[in-house]
C-alpha positions as CSV (number, residue, x, y, z in Angstrom):
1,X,11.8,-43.4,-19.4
2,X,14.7,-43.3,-16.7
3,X,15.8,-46.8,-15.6
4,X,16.2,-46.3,-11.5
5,X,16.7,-50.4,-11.3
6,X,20.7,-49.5,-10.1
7,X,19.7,-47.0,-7.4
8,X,19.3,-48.7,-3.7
9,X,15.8,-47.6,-1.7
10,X,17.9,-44.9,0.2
11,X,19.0,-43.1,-2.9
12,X,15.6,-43.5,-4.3
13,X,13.9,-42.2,-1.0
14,X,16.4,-39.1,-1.2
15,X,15.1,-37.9,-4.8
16,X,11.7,-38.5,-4.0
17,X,12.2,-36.0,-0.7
18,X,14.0,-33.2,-2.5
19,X,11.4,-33.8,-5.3
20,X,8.6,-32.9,-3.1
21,X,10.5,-30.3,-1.9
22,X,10.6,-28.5,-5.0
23,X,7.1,-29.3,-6.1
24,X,4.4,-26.2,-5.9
25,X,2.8,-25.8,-2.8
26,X,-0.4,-27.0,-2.4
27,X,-3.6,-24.9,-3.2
28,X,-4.6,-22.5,-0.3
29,X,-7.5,-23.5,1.4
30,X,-9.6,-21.7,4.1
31,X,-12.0,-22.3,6.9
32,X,-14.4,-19.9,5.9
33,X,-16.7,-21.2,8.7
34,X,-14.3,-20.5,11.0
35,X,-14.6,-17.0,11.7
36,X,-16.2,-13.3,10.2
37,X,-12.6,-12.1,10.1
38,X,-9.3,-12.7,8.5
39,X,-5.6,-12.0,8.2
40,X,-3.9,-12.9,5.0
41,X,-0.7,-14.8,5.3
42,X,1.7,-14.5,1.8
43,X,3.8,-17.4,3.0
44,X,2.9,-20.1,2.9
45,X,-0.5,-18.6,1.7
46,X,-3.5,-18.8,3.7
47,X,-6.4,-17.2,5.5
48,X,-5.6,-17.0,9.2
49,X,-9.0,-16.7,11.2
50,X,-9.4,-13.8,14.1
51,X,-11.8,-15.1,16.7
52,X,-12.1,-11.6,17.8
53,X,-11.8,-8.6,16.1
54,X,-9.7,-5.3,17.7
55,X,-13.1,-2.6,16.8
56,X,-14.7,0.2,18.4
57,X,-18.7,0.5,18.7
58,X,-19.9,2.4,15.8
59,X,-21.6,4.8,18.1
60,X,-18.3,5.4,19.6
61,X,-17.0,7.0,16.7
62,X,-17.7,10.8,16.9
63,X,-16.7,13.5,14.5
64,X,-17.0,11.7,11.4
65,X,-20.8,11.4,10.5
66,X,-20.4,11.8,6.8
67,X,-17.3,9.2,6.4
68,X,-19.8,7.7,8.5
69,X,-23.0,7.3,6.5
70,X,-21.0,7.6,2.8
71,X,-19.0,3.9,4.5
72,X,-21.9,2.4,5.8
73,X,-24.6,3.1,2.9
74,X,-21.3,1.8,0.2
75,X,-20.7,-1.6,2.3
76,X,-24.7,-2.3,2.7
77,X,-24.8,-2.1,-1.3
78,X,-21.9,-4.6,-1.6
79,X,-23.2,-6.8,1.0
80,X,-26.4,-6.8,-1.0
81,X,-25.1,-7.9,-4.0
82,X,-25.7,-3.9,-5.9
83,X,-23.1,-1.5,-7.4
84,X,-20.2,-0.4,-4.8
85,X,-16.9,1.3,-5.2
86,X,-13.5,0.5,-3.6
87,X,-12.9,3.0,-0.6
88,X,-9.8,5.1,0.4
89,X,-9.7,6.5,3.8
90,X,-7.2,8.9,4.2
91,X,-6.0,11.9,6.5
92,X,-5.0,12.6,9.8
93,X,-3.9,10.0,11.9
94,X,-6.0,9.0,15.3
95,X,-9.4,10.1,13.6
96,X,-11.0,6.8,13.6
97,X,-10.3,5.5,9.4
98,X,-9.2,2.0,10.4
99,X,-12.0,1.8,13.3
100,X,-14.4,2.5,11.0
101,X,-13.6,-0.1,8.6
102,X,-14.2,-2.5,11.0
103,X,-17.5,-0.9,12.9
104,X,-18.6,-0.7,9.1
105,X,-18.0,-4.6,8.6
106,X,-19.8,-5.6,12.0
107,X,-22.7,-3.1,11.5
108,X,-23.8,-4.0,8.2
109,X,-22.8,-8.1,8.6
110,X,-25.4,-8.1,11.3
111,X,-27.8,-5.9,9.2
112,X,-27.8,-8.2,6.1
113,X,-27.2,-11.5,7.8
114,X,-30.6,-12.8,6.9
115,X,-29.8,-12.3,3.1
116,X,-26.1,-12.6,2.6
117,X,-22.6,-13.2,4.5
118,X,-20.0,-10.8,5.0
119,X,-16.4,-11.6,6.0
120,X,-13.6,-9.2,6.5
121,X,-9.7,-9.8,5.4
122,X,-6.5,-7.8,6.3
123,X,-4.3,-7.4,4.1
124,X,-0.9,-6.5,5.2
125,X,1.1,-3.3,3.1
126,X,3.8,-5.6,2.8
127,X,1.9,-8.3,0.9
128,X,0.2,-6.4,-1.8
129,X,2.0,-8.0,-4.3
130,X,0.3,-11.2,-3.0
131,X,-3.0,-10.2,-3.9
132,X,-3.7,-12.1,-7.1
133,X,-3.4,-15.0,-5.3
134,X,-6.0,-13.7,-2.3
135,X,-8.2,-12.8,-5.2
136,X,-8.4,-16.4,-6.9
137,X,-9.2,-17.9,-3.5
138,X,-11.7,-15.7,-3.1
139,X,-13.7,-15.5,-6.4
140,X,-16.6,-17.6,-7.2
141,X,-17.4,-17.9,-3.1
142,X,-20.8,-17.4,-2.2
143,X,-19.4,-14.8,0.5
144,X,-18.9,-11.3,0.1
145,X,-15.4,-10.3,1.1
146,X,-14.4,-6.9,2.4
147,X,-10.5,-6.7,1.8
148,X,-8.7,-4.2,4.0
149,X,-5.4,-2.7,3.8
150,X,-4.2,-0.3,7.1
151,X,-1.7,2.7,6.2
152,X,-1.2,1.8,2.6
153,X,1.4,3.5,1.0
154,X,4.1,3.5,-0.8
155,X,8.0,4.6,-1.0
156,X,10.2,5.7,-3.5
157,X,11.4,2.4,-5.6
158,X,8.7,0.3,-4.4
159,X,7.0,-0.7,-7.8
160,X,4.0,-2.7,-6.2
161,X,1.8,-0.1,-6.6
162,X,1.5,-1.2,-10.1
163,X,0.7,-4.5,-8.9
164,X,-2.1,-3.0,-6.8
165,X,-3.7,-0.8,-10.2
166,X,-4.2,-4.3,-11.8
167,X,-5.9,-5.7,-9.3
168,X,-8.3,-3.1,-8.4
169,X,-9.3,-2.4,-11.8
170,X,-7.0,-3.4,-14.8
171,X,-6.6,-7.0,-14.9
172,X,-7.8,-8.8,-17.9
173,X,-9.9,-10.7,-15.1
174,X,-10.6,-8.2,-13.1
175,X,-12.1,-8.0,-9.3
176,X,-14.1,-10.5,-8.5
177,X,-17.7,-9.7,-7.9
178,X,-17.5,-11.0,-4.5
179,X,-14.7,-8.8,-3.3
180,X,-14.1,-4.9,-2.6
181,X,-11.0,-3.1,-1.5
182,X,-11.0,-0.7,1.4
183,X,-8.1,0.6,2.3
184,X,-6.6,3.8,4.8
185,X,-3.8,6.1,4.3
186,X,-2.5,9.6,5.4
187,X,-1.9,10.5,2.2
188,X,-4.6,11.3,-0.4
189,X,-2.5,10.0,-3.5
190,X,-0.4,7.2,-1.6
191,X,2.9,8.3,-3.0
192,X,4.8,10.8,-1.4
193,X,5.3,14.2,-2.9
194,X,9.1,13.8,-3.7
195,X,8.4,10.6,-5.5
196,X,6.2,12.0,-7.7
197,X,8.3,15.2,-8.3
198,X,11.3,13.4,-8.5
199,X,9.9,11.0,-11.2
200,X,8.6,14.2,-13.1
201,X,12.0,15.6,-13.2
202,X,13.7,12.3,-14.7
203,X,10.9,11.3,-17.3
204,X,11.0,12.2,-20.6
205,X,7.6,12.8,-20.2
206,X,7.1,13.9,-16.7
207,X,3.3,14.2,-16.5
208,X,2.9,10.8,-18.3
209,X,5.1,9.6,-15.1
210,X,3.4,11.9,-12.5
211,X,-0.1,10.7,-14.0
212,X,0.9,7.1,-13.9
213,X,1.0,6.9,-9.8
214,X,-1.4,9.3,-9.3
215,X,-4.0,6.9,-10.9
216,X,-3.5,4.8,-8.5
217,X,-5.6,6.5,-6.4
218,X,-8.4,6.6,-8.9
219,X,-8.6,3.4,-8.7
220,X,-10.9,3.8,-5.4
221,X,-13.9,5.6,-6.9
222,X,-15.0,6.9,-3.1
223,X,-12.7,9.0,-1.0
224,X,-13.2,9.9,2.5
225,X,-11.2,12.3,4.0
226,X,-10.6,12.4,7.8
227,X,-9.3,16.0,9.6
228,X,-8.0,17.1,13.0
229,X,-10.9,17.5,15.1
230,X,-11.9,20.5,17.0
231,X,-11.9,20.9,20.7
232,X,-15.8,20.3,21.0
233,X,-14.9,17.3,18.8
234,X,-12.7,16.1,20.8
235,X,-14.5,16.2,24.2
236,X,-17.4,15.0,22.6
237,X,-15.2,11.8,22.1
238,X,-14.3,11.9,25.5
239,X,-17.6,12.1,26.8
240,X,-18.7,9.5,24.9
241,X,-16.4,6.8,26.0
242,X,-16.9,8.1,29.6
243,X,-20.6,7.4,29.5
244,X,-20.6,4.3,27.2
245,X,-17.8,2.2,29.2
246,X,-19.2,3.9,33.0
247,X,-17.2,6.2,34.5
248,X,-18.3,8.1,36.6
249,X,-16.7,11.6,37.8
250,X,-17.6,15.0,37.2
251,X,-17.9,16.5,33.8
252,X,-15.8,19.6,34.7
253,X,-13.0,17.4,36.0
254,X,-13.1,15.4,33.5
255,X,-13.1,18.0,30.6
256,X,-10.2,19.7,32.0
257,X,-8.3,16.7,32.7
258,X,-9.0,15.6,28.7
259,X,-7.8,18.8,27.4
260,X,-4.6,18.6,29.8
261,X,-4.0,15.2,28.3
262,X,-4.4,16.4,24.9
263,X,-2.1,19.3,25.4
264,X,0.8,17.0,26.8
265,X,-0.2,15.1,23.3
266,X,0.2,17.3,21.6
267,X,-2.9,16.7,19.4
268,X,-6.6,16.7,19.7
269,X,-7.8,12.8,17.8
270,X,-10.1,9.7,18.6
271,X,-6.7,8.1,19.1
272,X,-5.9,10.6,21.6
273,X,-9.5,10.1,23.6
274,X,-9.4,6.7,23.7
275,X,-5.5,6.9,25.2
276,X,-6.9,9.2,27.9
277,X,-10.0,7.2,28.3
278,X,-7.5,3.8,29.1
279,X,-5.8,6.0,31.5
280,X,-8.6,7.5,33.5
281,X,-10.6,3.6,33.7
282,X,-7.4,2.2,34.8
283,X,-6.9,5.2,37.7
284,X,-10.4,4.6,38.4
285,X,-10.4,1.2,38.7
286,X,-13.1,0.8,35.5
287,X,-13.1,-2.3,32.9
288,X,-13.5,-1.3,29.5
């Protein structure tokens, strides 16, 4: 045992600080009570409560009936404690992926409140890595956990992918029972083409390469794909937001003055509505 009797209180004081310094952090904690939605924070880790969640009404989201229904009827499952797969959401951008996630969580907590509880977490792409450490917080709660990861993908050199593949489905522990992974992407596979090609041209076995990112994405066993919308799409949107939030002008004017919008956009989306619709309440003098 080390004698410290020579050392003054000041000395001994000093080792005891950078001692603790170097000591582990402390296990996370998190006020579960707190709040139906989270943010996951790598460092130092912990579960940040949202008081209120950035969504759109589920009825506001036109267009995408089928990603619709196929999200909804997979969350209710989870949230009642049956069979579920992980989701992907991927496509074009502004059609409503990461909106639905969230309408989905709201929709189907409130539906199954009476039988079980449902909490949301963000995940952010830069903290993948982090989530063994999310899962062991999370497993053996009497919650069920929706974890959600907005524009996942991943670059050339960036190996946490692999991370990722373990978590979802490889681990010797493997995901909790209390937890599924949603996430949303614009691209199907997650790995950009010249990634993959470029990895098949170095490999000595290039589809054993090709085939190793590619399963990443069959890791989510439901995908939902999300397309441009159409011009009757599109004004549907538009219409929808006009009568929900209460503005009032005259459908003529107003169709015209969404498709000039969209054409100075560039691009008919929900995102793209919902921008026009900020634009015409705040003209208008309308609170949305």
């Amino acid at each position: 045992m080390a004698d410290f009797s020579g050392y003054d209180d000041t000395v001994l004081r000093r080792i005891a600080e950078a001692l603790e310094r170097i000591a582990p952090p402390p296990a996370a904690t998190a006020p579960f009570e707190a709040a139906s939605a989270f943010v996951w924070q790598a460092q130092p880790p912990r579960l940040v409560p949202v008081p209120h969640v950035n969504r759109v009404d589920l009825v506001l989201l036109q267009g995408i009936d089928r990603a619709r229904d196929t999200l909804l009827d997979n969350t209710e499952r989870f949230a009642r404690s049956l069979p579920a797969n992980n989701a992907l959401l991927w496509g074009a951008r502004g059609m409503g992926k990461s909106s639905l996630v969230k309408a989905a969580h709201a929709t189907i907590a409130a539906r199954v409140a009476d039988v079980a509880t449902l909490k949301l977490v963000e995940i952010h792409r830069e903290d993948i890595e982090s989530l063994p450490g999310l899962m062991a917080l999370l497993r053996g709660r009497t919650e069920r956990f929706l974890i959600f990861c907005d524009d996942l993908s991943f670059d050339a050199g960036d190996t946490s992918y692999k991370s990722l593949k373990a978590v979802l489905e490889g681990g010797i522990e493997g995901r909790p029972d209390n937890v599924l992974f949603y996430a949303t992407s614009n691209r199907r596979h997650l790995l950009p083409r010249d990634m993959m090609e470029n990895e098949r041209a170095t490999a000595i076995n290039p589809g054993e390469a090709v085939e190793e990112k590619v399963s990443l994405s069959d890791r989510f066993g439901l995908w939902l794909g999300f397309h441009k919308c159409s011009q009757d799409e599109y004004l549907a949107m538009v219409f929808g937001y006009a009568e929900h939030f209460g503005i009032k002008m005259d459908r003529d004017v107003l169709q015209a003055e969404a498709l000039e919008w969209a054409t100075t956009r560039g691009s008919r989306s929900g995102r793209t509505a919902w921008q026009y619709i900020q634009d015409l309440a705040g003209r208008t003098g309308n609170a949305l």
